[in-house]
GUKE-292978 format. One record per residue (C-alpha): residue number from 1; residue in one letter; x, y, z. Coordinates in nm, 3 decimals. Example, Ala and Ser with C-alpha at 12.3 -4.5 7.8 and 13.67 -1.06 7.14 Angstrom:
2
1 | a | 1.230 | -0.450 | 0.780
2 | s | 1.367 | -0.106 | 0.714
This chain:
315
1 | x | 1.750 | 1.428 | 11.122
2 | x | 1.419 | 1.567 | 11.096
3 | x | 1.451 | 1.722 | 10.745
4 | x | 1.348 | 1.599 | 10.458
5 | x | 1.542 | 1.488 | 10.176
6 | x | 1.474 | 1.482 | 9.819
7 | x | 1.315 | 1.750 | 9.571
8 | x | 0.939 | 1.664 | 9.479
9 | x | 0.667 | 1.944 | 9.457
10 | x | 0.571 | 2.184 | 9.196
11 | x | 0.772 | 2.391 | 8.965
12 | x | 0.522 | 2.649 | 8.932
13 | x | 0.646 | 2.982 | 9.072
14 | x | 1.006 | 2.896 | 9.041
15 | x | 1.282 | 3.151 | 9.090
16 | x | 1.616 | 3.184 | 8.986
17 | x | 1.848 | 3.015 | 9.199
18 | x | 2.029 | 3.286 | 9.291
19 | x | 1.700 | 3.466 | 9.407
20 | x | 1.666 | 3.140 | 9.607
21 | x | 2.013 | 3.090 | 9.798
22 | x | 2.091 | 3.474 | 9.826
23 | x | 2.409 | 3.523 | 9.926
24 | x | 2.603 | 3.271 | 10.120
25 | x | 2.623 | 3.496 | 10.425
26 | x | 2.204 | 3.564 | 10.412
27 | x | 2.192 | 3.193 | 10.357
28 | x | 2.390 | 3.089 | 10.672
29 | x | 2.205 | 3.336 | 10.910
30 | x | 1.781 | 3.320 | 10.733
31 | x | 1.580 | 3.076 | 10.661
32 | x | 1.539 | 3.014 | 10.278
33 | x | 1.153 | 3.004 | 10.300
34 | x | 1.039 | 3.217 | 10.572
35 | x | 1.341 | 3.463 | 10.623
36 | x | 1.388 | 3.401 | 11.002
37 | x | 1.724 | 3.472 | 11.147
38 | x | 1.893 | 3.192 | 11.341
39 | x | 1.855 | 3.308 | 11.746
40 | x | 1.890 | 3.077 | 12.042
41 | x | 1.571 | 2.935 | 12.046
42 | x | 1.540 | 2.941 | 11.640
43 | x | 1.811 | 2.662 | 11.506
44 | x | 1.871 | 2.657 | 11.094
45 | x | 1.951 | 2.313 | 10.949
46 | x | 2.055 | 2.241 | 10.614
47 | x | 1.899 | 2.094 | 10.359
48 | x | 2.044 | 1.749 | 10.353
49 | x | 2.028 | 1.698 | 9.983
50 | x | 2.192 | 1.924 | 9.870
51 | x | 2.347 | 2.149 | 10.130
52 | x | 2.240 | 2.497 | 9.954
53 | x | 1.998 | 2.646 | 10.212
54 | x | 1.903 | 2.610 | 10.542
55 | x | 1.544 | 2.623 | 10.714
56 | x | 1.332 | 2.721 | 11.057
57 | x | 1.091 | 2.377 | 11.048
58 | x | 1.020 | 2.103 | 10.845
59 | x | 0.696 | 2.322 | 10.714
60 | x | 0.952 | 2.584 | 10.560
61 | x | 1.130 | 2.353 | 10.371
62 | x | 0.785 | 2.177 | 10.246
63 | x | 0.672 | 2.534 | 10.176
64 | x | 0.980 | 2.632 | 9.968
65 | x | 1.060 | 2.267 | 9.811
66 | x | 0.867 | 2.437 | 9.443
67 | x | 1.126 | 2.705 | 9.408
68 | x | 1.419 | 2.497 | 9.534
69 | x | 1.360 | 2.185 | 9.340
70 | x | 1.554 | 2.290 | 9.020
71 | x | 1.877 | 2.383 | 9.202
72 | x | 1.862 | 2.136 | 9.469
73 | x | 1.866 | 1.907 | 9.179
74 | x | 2.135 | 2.017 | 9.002
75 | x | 2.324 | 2.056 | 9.310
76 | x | 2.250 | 1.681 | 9.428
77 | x | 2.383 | 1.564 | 9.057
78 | x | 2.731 | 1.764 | 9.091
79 | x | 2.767 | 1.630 | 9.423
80 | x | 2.681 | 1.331 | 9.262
81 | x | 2.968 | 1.357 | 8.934
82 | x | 3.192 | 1.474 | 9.219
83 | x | 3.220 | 1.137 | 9.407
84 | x | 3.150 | 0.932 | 9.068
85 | x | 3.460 | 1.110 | 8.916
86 | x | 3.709 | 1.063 | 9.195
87 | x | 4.029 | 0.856 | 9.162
88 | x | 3.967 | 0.583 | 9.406
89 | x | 4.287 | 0.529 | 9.626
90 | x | 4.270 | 0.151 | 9.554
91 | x | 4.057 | -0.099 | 9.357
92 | x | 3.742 | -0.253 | 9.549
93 | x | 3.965 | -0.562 | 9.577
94 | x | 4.240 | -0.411 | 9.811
95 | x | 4.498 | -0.557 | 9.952
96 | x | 4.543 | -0.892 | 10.066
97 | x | 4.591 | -0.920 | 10.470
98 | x | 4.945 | -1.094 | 10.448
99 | x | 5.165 | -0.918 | 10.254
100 | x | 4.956 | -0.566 | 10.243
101 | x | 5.044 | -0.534 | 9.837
102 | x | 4.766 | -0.447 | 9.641
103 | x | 4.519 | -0.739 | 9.507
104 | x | 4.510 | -0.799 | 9.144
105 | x | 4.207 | -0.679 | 8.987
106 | x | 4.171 | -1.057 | 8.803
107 | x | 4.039 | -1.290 | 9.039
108 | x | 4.221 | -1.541 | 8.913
109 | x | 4.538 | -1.413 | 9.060
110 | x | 4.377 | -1.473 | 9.450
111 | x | 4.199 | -1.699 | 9.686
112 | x | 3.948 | -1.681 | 9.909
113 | x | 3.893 | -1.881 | 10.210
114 | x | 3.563 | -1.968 | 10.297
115 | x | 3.664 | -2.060 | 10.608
116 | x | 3.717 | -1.646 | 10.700
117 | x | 3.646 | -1.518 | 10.389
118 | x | 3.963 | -1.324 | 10.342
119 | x | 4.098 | -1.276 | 9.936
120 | x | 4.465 | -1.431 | 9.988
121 | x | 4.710 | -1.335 | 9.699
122 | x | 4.829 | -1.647 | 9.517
123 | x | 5.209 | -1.585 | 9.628
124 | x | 5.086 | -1.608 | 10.002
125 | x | 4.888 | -1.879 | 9.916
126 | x | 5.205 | -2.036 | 9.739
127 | x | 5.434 | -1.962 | 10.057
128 | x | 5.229 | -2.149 | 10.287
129 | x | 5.161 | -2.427 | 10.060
130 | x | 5.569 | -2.446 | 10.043
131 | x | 5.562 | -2.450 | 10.383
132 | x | 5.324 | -2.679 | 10.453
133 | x | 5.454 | -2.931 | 10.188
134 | x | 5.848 | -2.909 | 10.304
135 | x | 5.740 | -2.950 | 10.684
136 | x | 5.475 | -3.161 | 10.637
137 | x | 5.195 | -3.033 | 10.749
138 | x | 4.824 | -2.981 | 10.777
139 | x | 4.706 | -2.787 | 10.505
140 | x | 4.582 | -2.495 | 10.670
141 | x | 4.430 | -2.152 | 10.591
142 | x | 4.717 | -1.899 | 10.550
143 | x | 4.536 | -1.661 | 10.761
144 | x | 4.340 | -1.780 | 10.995
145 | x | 4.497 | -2.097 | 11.050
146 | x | 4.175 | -2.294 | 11.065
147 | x | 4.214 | -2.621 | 10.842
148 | x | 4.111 | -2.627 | 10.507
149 | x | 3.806 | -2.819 | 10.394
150 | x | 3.861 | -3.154 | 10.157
151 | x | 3.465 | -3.099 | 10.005
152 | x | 3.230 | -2.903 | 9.856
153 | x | 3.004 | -2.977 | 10.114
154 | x | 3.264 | -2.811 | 10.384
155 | x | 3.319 | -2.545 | 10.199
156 | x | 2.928 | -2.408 | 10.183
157 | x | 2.882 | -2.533 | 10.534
158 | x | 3.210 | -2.278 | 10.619
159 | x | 3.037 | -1.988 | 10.363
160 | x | 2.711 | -2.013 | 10.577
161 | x | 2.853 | -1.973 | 10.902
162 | x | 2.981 | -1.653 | 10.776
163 | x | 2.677 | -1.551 | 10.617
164 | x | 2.498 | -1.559 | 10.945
165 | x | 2.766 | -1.346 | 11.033
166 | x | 2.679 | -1.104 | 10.773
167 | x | 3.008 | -1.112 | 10.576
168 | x | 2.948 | -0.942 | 10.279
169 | x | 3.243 | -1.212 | 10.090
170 | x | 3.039 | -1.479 | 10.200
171 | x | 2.663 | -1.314 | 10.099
172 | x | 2.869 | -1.247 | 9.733
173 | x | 2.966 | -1.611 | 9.705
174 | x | 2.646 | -1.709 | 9.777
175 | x | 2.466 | -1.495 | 9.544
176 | x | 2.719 | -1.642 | 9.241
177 | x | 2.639 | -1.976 | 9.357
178 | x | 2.264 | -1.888 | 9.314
179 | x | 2.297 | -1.749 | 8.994
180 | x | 2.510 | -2.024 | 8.852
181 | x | 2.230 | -2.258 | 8.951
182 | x | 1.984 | -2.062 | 8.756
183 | x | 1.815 | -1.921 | 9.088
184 | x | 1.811 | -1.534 | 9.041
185 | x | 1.599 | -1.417 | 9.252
186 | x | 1.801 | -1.598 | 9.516
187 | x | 2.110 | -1.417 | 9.381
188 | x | 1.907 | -1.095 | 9.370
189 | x | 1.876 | -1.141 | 9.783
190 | x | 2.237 | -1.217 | 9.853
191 | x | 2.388 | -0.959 | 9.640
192 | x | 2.104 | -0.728 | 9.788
193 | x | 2.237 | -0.815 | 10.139
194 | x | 2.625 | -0.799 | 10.066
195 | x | 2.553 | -0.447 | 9.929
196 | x | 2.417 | -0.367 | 10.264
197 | x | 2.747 | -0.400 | 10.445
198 | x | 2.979 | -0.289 | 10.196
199 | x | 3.035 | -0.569 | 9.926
200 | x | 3.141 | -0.309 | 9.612
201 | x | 3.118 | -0.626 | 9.347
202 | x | 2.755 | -0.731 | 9.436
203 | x | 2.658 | -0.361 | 9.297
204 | x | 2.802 | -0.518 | 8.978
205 | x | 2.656 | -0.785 | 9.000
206 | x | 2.319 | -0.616 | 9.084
207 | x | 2.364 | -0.448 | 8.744
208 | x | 2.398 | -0.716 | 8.503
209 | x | 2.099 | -0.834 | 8.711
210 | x | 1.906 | -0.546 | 8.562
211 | x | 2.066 | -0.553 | 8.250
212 | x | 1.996 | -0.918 | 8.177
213 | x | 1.605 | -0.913 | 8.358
214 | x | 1.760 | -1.199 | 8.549
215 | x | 1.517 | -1.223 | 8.862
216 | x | 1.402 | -0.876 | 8.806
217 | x | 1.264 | -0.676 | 8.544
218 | x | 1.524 | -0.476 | 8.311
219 | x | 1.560 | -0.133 | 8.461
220 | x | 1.829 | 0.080 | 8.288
221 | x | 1.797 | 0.349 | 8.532
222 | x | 1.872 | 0.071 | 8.841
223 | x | 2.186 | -0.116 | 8.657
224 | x | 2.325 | 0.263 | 8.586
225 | x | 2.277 | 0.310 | 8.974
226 | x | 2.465 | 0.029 | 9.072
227 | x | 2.766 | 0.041 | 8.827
228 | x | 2.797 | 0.377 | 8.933
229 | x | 2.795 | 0.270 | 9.321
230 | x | 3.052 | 0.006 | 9.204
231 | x | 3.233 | 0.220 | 9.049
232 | x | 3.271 | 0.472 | 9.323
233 | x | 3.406 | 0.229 | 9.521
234 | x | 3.691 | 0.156 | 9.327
235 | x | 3.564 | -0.126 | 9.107
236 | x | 3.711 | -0.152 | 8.739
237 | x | 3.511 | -0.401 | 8.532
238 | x | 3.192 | -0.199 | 8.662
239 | x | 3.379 | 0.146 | 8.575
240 | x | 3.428 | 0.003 | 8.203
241 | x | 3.066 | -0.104 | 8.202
242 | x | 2.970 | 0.209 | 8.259
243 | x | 3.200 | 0.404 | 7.993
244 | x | 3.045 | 0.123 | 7.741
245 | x | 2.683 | 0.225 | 7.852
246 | x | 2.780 | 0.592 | 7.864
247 | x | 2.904 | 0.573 | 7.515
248 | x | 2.609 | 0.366 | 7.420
249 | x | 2.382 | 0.670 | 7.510
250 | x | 2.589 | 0.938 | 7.339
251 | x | 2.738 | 1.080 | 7.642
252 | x | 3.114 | 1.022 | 7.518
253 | x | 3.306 | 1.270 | 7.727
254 | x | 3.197 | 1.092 | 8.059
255 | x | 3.260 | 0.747 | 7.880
256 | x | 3.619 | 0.871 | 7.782
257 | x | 3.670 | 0.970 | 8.187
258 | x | 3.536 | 0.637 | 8.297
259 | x | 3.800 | 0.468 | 8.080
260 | x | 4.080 | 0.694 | 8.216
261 | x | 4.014 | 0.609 | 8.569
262 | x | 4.000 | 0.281 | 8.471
263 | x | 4.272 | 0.276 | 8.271
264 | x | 4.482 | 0.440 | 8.583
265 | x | 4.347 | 0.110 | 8.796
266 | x | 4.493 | -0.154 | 8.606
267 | x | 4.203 | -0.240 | 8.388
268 | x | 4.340 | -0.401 | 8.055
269 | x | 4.056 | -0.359 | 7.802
270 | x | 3.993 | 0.049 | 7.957
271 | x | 4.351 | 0.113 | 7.846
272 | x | 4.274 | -0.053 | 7.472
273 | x | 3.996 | 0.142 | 7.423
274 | x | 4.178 | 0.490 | 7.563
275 | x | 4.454 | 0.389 | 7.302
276 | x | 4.200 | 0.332 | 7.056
277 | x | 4.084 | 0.703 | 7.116
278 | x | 4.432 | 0.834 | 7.047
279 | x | 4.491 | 0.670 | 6.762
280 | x | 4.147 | 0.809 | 6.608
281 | x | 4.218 | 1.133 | 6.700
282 | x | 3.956 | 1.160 | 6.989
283 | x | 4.201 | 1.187 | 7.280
284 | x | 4.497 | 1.429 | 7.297
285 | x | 4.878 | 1.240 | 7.334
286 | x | 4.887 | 1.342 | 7.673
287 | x | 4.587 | 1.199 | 7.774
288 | x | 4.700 | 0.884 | 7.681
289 | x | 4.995 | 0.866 | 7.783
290 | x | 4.862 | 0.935 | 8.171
291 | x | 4.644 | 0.693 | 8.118
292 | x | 4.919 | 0.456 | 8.014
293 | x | 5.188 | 0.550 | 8.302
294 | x | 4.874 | 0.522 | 8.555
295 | x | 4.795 | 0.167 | 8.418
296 | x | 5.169 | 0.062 | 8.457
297 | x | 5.207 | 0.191 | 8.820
298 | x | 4.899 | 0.033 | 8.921
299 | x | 5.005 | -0.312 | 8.720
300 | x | 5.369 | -0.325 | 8.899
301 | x | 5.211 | -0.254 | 9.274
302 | x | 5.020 | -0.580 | 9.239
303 | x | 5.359 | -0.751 | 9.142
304 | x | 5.630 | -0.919 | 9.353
305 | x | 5.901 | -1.229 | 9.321
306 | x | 5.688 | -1.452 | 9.525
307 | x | 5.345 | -1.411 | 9.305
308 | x | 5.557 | -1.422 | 8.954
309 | x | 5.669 | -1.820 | 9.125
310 | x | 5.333 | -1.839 | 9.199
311 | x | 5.164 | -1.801 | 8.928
312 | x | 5.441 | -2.026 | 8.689
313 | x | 5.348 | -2.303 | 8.998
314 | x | 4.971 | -2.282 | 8.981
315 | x | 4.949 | -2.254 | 8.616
């Protein structure tokens, strides 16, 4: 697309906005800037930002970005609350590939092969392990079937075959295993990567990046970026960091949301500190109380028979 995005430029000369956009039928048919009507050799494309107006040429739109700015800006930051405020349909962790229920949100509660980097619940895990055990067999991947490697040094050589592959699992595992070495810039590049093709935890990770200065400088404004991505996409440690830093900076109302979502997703501590805000007299009875029968709903979809033997087995 050969408009430009963004809203630099002047604000000198700036109108009201609804002196800029008109009315949504002149807006549709002229050009914001130069007032041409859309004909067949005269095509009007929107501003990408924001979506508000639409323009003739890329000069129009450099010609009119002064007057726009302010309400493309505003625009771009509802569209922006709109997406950050949005019940996910599932946590970032999903649902494992065998029995299709819902992941836990605590890691601790799945496994993941490095072999094809798939998050297994622990009652899968369990089942074949059973299996294996009262047939006696190979231990093998529950999913992909491939055996399962004895060392550490199998284990990273299976990780790197899938991070040539660009498996954003894999590029997340590595990054941990760089940072728990001390090497953060290395982490930096493989959470950098896994963001690239859809890893939702590197974000998070990303973010305490910023917020420690580990391998980069501390930047507040780039760890709220990326605990906001995170927590677009569903995750719910990242969601409560950002209540936290939300509350930290006074802006209370969008903490208090960021705890009911996460609250709703099965996140332990969110639903604490939403109860916590009840009983001081912050949050209505109602409030909590969604909160609370959203946290319950999503707590018993992660739960079945076989991960309750599970987790008495493993533990």
């Amino acid at each position: 697309m050969w408009l430009i995005t963004g809203v630099g430029g002047s604000l000198q000369g700036e109108r009201d906005a609804t002196t800029i956009i008109m009315s949504s039928t002149e807006q549709d048919e002229a050009c914001a800037s130069c007032g041409r009507v859309e004909v067949d050799n005269i095509k009007l494309r929107k501003c990408t930002a924001c979506n508000l107006v639409k323009y003739c040429s890329v000069d129009c739109q450099k010609n009119h970005r002064p007057q726009h700015k302010r309400a493309c800006k505003k625009r771009m930051a509802e569209i922006r609350d709109d997406r950050l405020f949005r019940h996910p349909e599932e946590s970032d962790r999903g649902e494992c590939p065998i029995c299709c229920l819902p992941l836990p949100i605590d890691e601790r509660k799945s496994r993941l092969s490095s072999c094809c980097c798939k998050w297994i619940c622990i009652g899968c895990s369990y089942a074949n392990k059973k299996r294996e055990m009262e047939q006696g067999l190979e231990h093998k991947c529950p999913y992909c079937r491939e055996p399962v490697p004895t060392t550490d040094e199998e284990v990273e050589k299976n990780y790197m075959k899938r991070v040539k592959a660009d498996d954003p699992a894999a590029l997340n595992q590595l990054g941990r295993k760089c940072y728990n070495e001390g090497d953060y810039e290395g982490a930096n590049k493989y959470f950098t990567k896994a963001t690239k093709f859809g890893d939702v935890d590197a974000h998070h990770q990303i973010s305490c990046l910023y917020d420690r200065g580990h391998g980069v400088e501390k930047d507040p404004k780039k760890e709220l970026y990326h605990l906001e991505e995170a927590a677009i996409g569903g995750h719910p440690s990242a969601r409560f960091n950002l209540a936290n830093l939300e509350g930290r900076n006074g802006r209370h109302d969008r903490g208090f949301k960021h705890l009911f979502i996460a609250a709703k997703q099965g996140h332990d501590k969110a639903l604490e500190a939403v109860k916590k805000g009840f009983t001081e007299g912050l949050l209505s009875k109602e409030y909590f109380e969604s909160a609370l029968r959203g946290h319950q709903a999503a707590v018993e979809a992660t739960k079945s028979t076989q991960r309750d033997t599970a987790e008495e087995f493993f533990t």
